[in-house]
C-alpha positions as CSV (number, residue, x, y, z in Angstrom):
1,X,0.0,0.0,0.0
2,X,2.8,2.5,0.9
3,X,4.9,1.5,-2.3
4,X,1.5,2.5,-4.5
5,X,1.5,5.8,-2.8
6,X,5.3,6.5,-2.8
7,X,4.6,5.9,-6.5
8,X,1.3,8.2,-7.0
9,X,3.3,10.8,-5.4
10,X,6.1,10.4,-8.0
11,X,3.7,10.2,-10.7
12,X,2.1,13.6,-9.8
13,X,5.3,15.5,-9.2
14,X,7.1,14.1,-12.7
15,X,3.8,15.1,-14.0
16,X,4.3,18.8,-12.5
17,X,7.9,19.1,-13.5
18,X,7.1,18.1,-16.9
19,X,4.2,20.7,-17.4
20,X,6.5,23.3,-15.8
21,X,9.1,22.6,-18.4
22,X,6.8,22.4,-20.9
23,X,5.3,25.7,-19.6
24,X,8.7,27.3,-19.6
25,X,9.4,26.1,-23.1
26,X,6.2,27.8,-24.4
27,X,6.8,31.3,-22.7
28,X,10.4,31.2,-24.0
29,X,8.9,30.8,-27.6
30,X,9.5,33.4,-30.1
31,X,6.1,34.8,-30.5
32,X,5.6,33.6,-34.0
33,X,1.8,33.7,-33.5
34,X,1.3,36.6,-33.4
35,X,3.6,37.5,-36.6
36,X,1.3,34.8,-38.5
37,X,-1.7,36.5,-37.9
38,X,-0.1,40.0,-38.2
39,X,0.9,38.7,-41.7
40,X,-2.0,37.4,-42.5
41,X,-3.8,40.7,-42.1
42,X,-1.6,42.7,-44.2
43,X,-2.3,39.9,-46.9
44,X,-6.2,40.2,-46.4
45,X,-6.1,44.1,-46.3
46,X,-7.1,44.4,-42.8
47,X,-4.1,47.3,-41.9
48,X,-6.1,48.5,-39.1
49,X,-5.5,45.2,-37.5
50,X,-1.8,44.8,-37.9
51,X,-1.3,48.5,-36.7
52,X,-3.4,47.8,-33.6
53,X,-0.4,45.7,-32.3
54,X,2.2,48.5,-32.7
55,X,3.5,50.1,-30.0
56,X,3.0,53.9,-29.6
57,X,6.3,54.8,-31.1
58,X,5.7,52.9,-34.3
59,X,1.8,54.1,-34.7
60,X,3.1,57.3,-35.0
61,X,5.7,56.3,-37.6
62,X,3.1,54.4,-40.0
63,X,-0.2,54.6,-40.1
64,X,-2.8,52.4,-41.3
65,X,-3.0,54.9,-44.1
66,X,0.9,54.6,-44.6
67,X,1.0,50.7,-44.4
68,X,-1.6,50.7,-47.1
69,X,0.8,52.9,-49.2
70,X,3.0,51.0,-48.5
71,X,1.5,47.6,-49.3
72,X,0.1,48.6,-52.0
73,X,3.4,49.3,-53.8
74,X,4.6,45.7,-52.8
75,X,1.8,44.6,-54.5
76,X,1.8,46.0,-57.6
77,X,5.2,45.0,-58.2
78,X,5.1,41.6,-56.9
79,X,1.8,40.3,-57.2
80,X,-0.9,40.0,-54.4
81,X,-0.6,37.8,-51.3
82,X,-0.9,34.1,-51.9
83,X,0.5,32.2,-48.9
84,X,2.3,31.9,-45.8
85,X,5.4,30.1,-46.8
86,X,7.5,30.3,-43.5
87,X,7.7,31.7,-40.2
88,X,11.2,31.6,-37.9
89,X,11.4,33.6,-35.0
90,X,14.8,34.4,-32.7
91,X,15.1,35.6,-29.2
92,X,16.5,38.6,-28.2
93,X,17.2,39.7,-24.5
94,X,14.4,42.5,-25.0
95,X,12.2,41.3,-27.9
96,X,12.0,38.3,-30.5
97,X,12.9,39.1,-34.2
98,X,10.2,37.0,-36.5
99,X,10.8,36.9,-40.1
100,X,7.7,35.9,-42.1
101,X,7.8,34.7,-45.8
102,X,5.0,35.2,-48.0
103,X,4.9,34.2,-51.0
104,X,3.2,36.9,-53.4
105,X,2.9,36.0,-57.0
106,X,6.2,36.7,-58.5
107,X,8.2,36.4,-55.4
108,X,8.6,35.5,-51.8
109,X,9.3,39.0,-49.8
110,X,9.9,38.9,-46.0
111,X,8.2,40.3,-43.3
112,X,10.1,41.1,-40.5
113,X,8.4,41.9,-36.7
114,X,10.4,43.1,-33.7
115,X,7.9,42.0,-31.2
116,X,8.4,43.2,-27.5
117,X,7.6,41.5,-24.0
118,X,4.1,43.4,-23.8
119,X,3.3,41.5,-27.1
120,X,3.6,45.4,-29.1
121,X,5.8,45.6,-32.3
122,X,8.7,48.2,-31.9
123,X,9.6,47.4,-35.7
124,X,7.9,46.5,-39.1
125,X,10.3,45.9,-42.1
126,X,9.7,43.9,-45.6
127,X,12.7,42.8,-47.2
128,X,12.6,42.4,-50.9
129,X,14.1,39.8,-53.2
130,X,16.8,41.4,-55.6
131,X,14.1,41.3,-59.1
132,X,10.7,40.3,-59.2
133,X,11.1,36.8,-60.8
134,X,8.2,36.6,-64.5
């Protein structure tokens, strides 16, 4: 009787370390989420959405107005958004740096998100291939 509690007692605390672990691993996760969906709503227009997770600093920089401009002159040398291809994400010791690739239909351009600890992005690049491929 004492061996099967000795034993239930293990059970529960390997099960506790493991979720802890677990846990950990998830909060030390580049927040690649977040860029998916942020990507996913420049692609689908919706550039009141992405600009609602900038922090202050960068709303003042671009604008949902500017980020259309902006988008818009991707577009119409690249194609419109098809896909998703990739999303990788780095830690940084004050933000993660996640670098989506969307595939638009002549090329594959780069979305890059500096995304702070309050979940806010500090920086919004797009990194363009050399030439639009035919």
């Amino acid at each position: 009787m004492k061996n099967r509690w000795v034993s239930g007692i293990a059970f529960v605390a390997a099960a506790i370390l493991l979720a802890a672990v677990d846990g950990r691993a998830q909060l030390m996760k580049p927040d690649e989420t977040l860029a998916r969906k942020m990507t996913a709503d420049l692609g689908a227009r919706k550039f009141d959405a992405v600009v609602a997770h900038y922090n202050d600093q960068l709303k003042n920089m671009m604008s949902a107005a500017t980020l259309g401009k902006m988008w818009d002159t991707v577009t119409k040398t690249y194609g419109e958004f098809q896909s998703i291809e990739s999303v990788k994400g780095e830690q940084e010791p004050d933000h993660d740096v996640v670098t989506v690739a969307c595939k638009l239909q002549k090329a594959v351009v780069n979305v890059i998100l500096k995304i702070d600890k309050k979940r806010l992005v500090t920086d919004f690049r797009i990194s363009f291939p050399m030439a639009p491929t035919s």
